[in-house]
C-alpha positions in Angstrom: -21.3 56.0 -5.5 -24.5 54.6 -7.1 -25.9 51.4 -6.3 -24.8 49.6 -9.7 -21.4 50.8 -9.7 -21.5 49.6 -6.1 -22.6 46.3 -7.3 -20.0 46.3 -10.7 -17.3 46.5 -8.0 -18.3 43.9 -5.8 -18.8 41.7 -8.5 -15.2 42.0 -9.4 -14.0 41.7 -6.5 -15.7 38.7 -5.8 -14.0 36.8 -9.6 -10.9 38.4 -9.0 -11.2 36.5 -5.2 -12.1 33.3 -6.8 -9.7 33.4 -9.5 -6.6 34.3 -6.9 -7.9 31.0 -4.9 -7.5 28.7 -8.0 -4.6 30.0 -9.2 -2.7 29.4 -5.7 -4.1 25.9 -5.7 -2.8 23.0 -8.0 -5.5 21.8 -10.2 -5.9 18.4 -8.4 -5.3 20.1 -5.0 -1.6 18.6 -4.5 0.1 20.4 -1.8 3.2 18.8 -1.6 6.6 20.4 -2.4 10.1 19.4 -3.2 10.9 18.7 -0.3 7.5 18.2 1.8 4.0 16.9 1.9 2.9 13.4 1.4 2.6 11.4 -1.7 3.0 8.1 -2.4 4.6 5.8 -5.5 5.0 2.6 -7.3 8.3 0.6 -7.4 8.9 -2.8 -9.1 9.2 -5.0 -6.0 12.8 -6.5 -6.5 14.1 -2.9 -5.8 12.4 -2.8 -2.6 15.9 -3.1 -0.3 17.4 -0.1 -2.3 14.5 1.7 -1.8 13.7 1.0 2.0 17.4 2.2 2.3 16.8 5.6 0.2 13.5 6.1 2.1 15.4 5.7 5.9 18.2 8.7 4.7 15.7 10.9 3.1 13.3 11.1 5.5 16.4 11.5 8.0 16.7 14.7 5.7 13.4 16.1 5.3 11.4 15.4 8.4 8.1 17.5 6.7 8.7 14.8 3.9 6.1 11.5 3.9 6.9 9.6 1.2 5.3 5.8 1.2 6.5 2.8 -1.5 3.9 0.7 -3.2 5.9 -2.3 -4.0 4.1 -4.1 -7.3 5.0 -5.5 -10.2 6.7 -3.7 -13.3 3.7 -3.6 -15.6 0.7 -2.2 -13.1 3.7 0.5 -11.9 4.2 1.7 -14.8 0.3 1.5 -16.1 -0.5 3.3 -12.3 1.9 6.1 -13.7 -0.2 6.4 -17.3 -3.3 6.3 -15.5 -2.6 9.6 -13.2 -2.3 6.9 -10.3 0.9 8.1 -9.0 3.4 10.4 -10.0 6.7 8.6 -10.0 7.4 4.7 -10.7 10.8 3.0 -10.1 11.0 1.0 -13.1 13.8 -0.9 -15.6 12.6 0.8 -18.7 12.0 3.8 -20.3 8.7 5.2 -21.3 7.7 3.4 -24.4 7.0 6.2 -27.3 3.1 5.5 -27.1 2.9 6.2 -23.6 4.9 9.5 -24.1 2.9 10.6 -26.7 -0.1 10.0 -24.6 1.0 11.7 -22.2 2.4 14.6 -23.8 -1.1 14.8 -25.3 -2.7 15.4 -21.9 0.0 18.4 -21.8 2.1 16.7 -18.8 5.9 16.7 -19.5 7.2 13.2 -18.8 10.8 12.7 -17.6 13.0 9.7 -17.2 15.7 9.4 -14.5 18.5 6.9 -14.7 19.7 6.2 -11.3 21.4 2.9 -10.9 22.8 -0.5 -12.8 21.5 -4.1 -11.5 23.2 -7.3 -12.0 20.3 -9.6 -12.8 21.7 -12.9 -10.6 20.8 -16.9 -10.7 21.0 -18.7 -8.0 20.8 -22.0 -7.3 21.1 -24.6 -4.2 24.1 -24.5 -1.7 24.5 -28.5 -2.5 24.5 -27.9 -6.4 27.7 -28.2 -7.5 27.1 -26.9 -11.2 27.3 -23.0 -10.6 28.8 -22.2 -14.2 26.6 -21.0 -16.8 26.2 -19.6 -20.4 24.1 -17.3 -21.8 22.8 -19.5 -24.1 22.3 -22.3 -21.9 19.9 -20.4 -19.9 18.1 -19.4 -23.6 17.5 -22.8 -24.1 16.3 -23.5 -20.5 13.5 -20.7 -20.9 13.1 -21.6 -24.3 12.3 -24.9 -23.2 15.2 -26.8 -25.1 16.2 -27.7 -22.3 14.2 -29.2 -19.3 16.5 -31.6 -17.6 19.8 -30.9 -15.8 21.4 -33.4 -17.8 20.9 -31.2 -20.5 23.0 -28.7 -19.8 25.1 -30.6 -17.3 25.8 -34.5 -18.3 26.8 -35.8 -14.9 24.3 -34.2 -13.1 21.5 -36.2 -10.9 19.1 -33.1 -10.3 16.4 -34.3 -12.4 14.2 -31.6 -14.1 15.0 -28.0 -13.7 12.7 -26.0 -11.7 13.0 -22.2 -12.3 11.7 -19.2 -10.4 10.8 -15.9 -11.1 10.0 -13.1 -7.9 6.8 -12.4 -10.2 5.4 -12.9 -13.6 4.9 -9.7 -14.4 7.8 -8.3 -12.8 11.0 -6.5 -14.4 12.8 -10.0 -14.4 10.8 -11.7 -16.3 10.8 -9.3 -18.7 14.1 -8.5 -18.9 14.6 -12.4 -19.7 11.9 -11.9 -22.6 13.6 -8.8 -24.4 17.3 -9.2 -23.7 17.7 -13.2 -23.2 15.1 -14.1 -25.9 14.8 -11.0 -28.3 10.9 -10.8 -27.2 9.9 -14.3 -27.9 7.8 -15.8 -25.1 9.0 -17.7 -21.8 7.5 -21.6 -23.0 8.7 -24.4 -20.9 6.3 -26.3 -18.1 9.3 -26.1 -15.9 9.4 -22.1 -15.0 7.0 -21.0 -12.2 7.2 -17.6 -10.6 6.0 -16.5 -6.8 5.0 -13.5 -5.8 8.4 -11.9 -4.0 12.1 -11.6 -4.3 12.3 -12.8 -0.7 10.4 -16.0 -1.4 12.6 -16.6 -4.4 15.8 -17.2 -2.4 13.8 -19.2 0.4 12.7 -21.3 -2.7 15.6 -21.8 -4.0 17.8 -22.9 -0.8 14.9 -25.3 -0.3 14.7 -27.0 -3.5 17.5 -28.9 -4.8 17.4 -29.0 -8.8 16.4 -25.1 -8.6 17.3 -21.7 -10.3 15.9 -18.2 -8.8 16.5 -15.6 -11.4 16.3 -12.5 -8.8 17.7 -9.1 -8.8 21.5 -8.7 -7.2 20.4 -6.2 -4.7 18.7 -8.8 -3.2 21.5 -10.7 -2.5 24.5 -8.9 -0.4 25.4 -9.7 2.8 25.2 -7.0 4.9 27.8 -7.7 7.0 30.1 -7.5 4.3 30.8 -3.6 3.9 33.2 -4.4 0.9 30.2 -5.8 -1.0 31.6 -9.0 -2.5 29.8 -11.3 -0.1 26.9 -13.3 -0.9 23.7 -14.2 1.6 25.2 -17.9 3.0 22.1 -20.2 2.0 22.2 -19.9 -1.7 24.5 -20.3 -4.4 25.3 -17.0 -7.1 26.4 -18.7 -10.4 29.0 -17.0 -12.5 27.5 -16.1 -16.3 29.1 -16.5 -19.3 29.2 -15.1 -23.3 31.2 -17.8 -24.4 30.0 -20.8 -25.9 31.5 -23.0 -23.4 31.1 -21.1 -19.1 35.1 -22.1 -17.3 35.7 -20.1 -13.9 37.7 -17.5 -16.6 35.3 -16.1 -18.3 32.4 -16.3 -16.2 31.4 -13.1 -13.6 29.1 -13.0 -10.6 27.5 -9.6 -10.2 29.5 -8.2 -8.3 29.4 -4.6 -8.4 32.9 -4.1 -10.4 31.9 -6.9 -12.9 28.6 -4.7 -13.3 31.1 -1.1 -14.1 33.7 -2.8 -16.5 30.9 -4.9 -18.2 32.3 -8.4 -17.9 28.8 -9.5 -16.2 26.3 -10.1 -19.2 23.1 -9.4 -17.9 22.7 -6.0 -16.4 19.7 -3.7 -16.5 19.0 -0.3 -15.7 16.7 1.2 -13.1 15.1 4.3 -13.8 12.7 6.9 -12.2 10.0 7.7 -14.2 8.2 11.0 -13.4 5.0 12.5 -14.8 5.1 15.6 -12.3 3.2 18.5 -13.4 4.3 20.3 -10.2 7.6 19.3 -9.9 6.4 18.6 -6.2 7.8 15.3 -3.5 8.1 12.6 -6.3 10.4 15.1 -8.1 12.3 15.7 -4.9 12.7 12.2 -3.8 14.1 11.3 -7.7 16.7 13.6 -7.8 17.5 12.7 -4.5 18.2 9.4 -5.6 20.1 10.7 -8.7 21.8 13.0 -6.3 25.8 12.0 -6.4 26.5 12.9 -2.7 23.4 11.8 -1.3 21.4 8.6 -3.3 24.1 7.7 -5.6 26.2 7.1 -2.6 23.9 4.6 -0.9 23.6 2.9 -4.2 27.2 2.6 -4.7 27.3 1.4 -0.5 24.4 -0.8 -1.3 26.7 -2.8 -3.8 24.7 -1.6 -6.7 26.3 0.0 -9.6 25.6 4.4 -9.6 24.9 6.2 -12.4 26.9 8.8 -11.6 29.3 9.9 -8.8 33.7 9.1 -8.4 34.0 5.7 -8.3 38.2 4.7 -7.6 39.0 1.5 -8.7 42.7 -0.3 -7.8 44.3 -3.0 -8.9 46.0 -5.3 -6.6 48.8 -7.6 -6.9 48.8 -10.7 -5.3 52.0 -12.4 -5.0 52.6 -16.6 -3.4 54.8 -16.9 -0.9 
């Protein structure tokens, strides 16, 4: 063999080397799998007991599987998604059309998961005896129509209202801004927001003329396995569509108010993938969606499931 044939073949043999060793490795050096590796990803923080619950099984599961929460708000999840941050968001919206399209200009193929239905509660003090309310009383109160108790309810002696959000850029407030005031802004001096669920319901059992708007899987009692129990030190109110809230046609959230629709505020909480590997976020979101594995602990967590059996049985009660 001559000495530039020699040197033709080592030459190829040395691109055909390099290009084997970049084809076996993603292009930003991910590793992670379906079901192993490490990765972490962004969750609205009111969903953080669903998801410390999900977490505890799957990792049960998949013991080469190291997958961490970062609990924020909705808006920087969702933007950390956009900006190649993360790879998976726990969010309670879709993709907007101009983020897909961005997206799918930077050839990635966005996906949106539906995994669960949330009640979005109020609660208010355990003394407060005014735990019926409207849908359009609680317009007015964000509106800022209404600032005083006595607004809404004539004998009471609460004073002003004080409300609370778990963050002001979090998924309830903007659920409240799109579904409760068809996208006009929250304007009253008399809303505040903190900075998490937990210190919404410490608030609000602290503060007498309050109302924490909070996510319902904040607010079980574990105790109860049949999931119609409250936490003791605050108040649920029951919501109603009629002009006038009685005890008949107002709901709590409860889980079977949330599946025949009688509650009026529910919202739905999606996984929100921009996976170009279909690696541990996509893993961990179809576990979720999973009907014998996720869904289950949704349903168990008193949270409504996208899919899965669900029985339901009606009951007569008869006086003796």
């Amino acid at each position: 063999m001559n000495k530039k044939l020699f040197n033709i073949l080592v030459g190829l043999t040395l691109i055909l080397g390099l290009t084997a060793c970049s084809q076996g490795k993603p292009k930003n050096s991910r590793t992670d799998t379906y079901s192993s590796g490490e990765i972490t990803f962004y969750s609205d923080e009111s969903f953080s007991p669903i998801i410390k619950e999900q977490l505890d099984v799957f990792h049960h599961m998949y013991l080469d599987a190291k997958v961490t929460p970062i609990y924020t708000n909705e808006i920087d999840a969702i933007d950390s998604l956009i900006n190649e941050k993360t790879h998976l968001a726990i969010t309670t919206r879709k993709y907007r059309d101009d983020e897909l399209e961005y997206l799918r200009s930077r050839r990635y193929l966005p996906m949106i998961v539906p995994l669960a239905y949330d009640g979005l509660a109020l609660i208010v003090n355990n003394s407060n005896p005014d735990t019926l309310i409207t849908i359009n009383d609680l317009r007015k109160i964000l509106k800022g129509e209404a600032t005083k108790w006595t607004d809404i309810y004539p004998s009471s002696k609460l004073g002003d209202f004080d409300v609370v959000f778990d963050n002001p850029k979090s998924s309830t407030v903007q659920y409240c801004v799109d579904s409760i005031l068809g996208g006009v802004p929250i304007n009253s001096p008399h809303i505040t927001a903190v900075n998490k669920s937990a210190e919404v319901i410490d608030y609000v059992s602290n503060t007498k003329n309050a109302i924490g708007v909070i996510g319902s899987n904040w607010l079980n009692d574990k105790r109860d396995t049949t999931n119609v129990t409250f936490k003791k030190n605050i108040t649920v109110m029951s919501v109603s569509r009629m002009d006038k809230a009685t005890r008949y046609n107002s709901w709590k959230p409860y889980q079977y108010y949330l599946y025949n629709g009688n509650y009026p505020m529910i919202r739905t909480i999606y996984a929100l993938l921009n996976d170009p590997i279909n690696g541990l976020p996509w893993g961990f979101a179809q576990f979720i969606a999973s009907p014998r594995q996720g869904q289950l602990i949704i349903f168990k967590s008193g949270l409504l499931p996208v899919t899965g059996n669900m029985t339901v049985r009606n009951i007569n009660v008869e006086d003796n």
